[in-house]
C-alpha positions in Angstrom: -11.0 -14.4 -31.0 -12.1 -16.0 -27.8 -9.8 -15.4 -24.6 -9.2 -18.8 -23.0 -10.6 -19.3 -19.4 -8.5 -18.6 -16.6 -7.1 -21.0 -14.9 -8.9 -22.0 -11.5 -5.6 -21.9 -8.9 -7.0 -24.0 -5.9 -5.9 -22.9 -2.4 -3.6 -25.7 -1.9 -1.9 -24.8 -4.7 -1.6 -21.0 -3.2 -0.5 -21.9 0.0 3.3 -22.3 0.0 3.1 -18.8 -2.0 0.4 -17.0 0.5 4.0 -18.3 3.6 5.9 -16.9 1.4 4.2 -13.2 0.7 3.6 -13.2 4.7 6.7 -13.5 5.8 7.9 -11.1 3.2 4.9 -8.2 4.4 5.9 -9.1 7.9 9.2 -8.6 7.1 8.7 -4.7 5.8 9.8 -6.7 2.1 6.4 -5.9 0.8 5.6 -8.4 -2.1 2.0 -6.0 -3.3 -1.4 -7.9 -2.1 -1.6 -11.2 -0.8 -3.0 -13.3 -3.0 -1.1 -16.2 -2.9 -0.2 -16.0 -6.9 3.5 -15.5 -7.9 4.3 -12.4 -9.4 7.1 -9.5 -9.6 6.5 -8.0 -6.4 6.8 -11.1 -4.7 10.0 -12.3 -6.9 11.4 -8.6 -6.1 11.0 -8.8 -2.5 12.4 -12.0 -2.0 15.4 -10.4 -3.7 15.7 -7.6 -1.7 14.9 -9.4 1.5 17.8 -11.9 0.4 20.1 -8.4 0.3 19.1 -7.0 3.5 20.3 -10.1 5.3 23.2 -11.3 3.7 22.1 -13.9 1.9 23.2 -15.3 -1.4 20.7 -13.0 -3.8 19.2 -16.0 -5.9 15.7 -14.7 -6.3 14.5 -17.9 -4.9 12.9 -18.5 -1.8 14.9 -21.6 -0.6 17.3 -19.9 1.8 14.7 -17.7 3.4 14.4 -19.9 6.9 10.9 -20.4 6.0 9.3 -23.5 7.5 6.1 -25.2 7.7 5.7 -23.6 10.9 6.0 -19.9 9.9 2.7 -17.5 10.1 0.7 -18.7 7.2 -3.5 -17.8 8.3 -5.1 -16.1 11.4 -9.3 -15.2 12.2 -11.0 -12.1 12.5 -14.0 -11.3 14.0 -15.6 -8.6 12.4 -16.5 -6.2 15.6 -19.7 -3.8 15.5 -17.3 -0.9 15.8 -15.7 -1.6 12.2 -19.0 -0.7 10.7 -17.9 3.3 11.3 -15.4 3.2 8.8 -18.0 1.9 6.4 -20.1 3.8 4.2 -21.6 5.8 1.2 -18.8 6.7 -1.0 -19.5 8.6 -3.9 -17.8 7.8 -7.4 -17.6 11.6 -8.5 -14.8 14.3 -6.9 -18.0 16.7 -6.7 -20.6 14.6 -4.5 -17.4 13.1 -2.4 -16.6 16.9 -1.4 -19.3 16.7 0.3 -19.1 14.5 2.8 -16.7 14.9 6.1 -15.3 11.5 5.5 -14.3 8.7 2.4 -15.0 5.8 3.8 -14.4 2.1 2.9 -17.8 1.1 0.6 -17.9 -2.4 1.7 -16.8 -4.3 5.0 -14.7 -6.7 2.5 -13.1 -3.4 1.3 -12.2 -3.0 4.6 -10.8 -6.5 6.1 -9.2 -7.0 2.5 -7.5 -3.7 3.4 -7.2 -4.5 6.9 -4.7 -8.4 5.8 -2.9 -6.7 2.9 -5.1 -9.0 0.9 -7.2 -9.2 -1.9 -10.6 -10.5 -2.1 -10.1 -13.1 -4.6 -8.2 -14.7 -1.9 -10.1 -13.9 1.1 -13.2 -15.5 -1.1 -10.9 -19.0 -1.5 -10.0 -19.0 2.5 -13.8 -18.8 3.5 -15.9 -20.9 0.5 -18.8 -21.4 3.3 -19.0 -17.6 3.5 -20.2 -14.8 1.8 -18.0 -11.9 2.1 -20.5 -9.8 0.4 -22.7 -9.8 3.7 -20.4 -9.8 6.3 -21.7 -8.8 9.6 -20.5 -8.7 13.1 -19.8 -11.5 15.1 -18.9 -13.0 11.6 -15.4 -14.9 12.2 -13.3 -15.3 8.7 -9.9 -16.5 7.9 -7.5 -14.2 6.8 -3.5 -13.9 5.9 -1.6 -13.4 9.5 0.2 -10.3 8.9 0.0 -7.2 11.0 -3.3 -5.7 10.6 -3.8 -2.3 8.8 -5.6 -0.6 12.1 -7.5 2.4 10.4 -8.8 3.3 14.0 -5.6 4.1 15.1 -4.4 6.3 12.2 -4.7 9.9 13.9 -5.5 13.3 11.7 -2.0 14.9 11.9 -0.7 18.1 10.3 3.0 17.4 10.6 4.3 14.7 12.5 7.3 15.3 14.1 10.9 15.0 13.1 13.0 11.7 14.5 16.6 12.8 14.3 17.9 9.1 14.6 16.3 8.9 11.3 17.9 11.7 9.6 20.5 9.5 8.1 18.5 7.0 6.4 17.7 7.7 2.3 14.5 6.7 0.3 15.6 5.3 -3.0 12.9 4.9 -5.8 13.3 3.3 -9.1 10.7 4.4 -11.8 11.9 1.9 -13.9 11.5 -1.1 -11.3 8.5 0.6 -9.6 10.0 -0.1 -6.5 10.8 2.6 -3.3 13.8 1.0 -0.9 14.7 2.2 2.2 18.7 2.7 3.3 20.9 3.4 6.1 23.9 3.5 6.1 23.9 2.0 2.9 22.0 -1.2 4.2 18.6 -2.2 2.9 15.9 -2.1 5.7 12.8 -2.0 4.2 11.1 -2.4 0.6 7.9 -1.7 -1.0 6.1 -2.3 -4.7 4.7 1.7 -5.8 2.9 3.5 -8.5 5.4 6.2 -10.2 4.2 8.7 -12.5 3.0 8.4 -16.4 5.0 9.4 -19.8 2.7 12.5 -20.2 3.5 13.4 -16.0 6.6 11.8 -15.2 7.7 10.9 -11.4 10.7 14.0 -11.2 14.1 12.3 -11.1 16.2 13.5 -8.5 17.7 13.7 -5.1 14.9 15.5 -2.9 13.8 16.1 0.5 11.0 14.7 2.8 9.4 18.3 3.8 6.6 17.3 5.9 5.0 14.0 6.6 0.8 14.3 7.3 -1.3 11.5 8.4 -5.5 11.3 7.4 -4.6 14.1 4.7 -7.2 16.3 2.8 -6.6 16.0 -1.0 -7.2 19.1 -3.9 -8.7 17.3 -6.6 -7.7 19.1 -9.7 -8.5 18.1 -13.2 -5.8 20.6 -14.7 -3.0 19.3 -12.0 -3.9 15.7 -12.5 -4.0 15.3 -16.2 -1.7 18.6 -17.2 0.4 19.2 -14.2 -1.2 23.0 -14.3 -3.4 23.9 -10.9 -6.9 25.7 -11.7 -9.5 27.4 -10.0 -11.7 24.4 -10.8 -11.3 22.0 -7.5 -12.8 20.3 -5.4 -11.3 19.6 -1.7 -11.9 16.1 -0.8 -11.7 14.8 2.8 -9.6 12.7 4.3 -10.6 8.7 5.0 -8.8 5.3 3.2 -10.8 6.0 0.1 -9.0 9.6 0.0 -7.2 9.5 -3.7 -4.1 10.0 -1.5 -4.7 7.4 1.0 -3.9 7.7 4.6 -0.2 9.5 4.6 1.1 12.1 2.3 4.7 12.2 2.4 5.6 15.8 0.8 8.7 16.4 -1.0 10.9 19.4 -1.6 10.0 19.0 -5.2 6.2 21.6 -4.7 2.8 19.2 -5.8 5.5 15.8 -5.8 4.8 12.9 -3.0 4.8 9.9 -1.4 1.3 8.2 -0.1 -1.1 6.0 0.1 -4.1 5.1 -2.5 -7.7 4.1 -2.8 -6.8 1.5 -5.2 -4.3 -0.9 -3.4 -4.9 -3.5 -6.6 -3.1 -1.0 -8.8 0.0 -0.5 -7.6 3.1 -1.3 -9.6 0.5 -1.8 -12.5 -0.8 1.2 -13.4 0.8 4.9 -13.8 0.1 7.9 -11.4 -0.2 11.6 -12.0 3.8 12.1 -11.3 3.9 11.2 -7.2 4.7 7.6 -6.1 1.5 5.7 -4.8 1.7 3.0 -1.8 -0.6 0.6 -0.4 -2.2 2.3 2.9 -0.9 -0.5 4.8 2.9 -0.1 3.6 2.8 3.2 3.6 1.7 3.6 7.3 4.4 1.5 8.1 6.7 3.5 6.1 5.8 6.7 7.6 7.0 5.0 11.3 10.2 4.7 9.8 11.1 8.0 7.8 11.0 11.8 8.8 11.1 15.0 7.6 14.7 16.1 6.3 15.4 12.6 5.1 16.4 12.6 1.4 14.9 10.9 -2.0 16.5 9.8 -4.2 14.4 9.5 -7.6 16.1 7.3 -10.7 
């Protein structure tokens, strides 16, 4: 039988949602994506924002503070120098190995990465445009929340432990397919993830944040990913935001279990991993300036 068609949302229909998924990201109450369209992310944060201050947890947005005068849209420019983090990116572990860097395949890729947002979106915000062709010196609206800044995400082994930080907890719920951040019992910051599958389960748990690596390399195993059993067959795959682990790997005391980012951003919360927790490169950056090493996980 024939699927009905979609309904066409128009972007003044989107916008009070769009305020509200901004405030949210800018808030470190990460709703997924922008893309203006209700959903359980965005019902979740508002929840979990409506927690972390105090307020009466309704679920709804109404006693958020948000006005018709809070961040809603900002430009970019695109700039010549964004064109080096675009490039050939091979679909296949074996030809990626190859290269010295993975790349963003597309400038839209990379400003839809760059505004948390998804290209659906960033298509409705600029009809007169075509994102396809982007160029620099091309000016485009996007969603005003801090930029994900891929130029200033260093290659590092281990960063460095904050002891002020020591006390905070990492709470993740498979079930919810959320990851909350605590201390001292109060709810700072919230994000949407990926847990693990039925056949590799996320490990329930109280763990350990072991090391914490920025730009990571990844070992592409077919026997790790789909059995959970390491192989001589691999392939090691460099680091970049198309790196299957994205730009942080947050390494537990559990051995081959994680935290980190993704090359599929549009997944997250809606599809299953290979038993670590995927989060959007732009939350998880984020993340990573407020955790360290020694900090514990708790995994329901």
């Amino acid at each position: 039988m024939a699927q009905s068609p979609q309904k066409i949302v128009s972007l003044r229909e989107r916008e009070e949602t769009v305020r509200l998924q901004v405030f949210l990201d800018r808030a470190l109450f990460g709703p997924g994506k922008i893309d203006g369209l209700p959903g359980e992310f965005t019902n979740k944060a508002v929840t979990f924002y409506q927690e972390a201050h105090g307020l009466e947890v309704t679920g709804k947005p109404d006693n958020l503070g948000i006005t018709k005068d809070s961040p809603l849209y900002t430009t970019y420019t695109v700039r010549a120098d964004d064109k080096k983090f675009v490039g050939d990116l091979p679909s296949k572990p074996v030809d990626q190995a190859k290269k010295n860097y993975l790349p963003y395949s597309t400038l839209l890729e990379f400003i839809s990465e760059r505004f948390h947002s998804s290209a659906e979106l960033l298509a409705l915000l600029n009809p007169e445009i075509n994102l396809e062709n982007l160029a620099p010196d091309m000016t485009i609206k996007v969603p005003d929340v801090e930029p994900f800044q891929i130029e200033d995400v260093r290659s590092v082994a281990n960063l460095p432990e904050i002891p002020d930080f020591k006390p905070r907890q990492i709470e993740i719920s498979r079930k919810e397919r959320t990851l909350r951040l605590k201390e001292n019992n109060k709810l700072v910051a919230a994000f949407p993830i990926t847990p693990g599958s039925d056949t590799l389960p996320t490990p329930p748990g109280k763990w350990r944040i072991v090391g914490i690596t920025s730009m990571p390399t990844f070992r592409w195993d077919e026997g790790v990913l789909n059995h959970g059993v390491r192989t001589e067959t691999f392939f090691m795959l460099p680091s970049g935001p198309n790196n299957p682990v994205g730009v942080v790997w947050c390494a537990l005391s559990k051995p081959g279990i994680g935290i980190h980012g993704t090359n599929q951003p549009e997944t997250i919360g809606r599809a299953s991993s290979h038993g670590c927790m995927r989060v959007a490169n732009w939350d998880i950056i984020r993340l990573s300036r407020q955790i360290t090493p020694g900090m514990q996980v708790v995994i329901e």
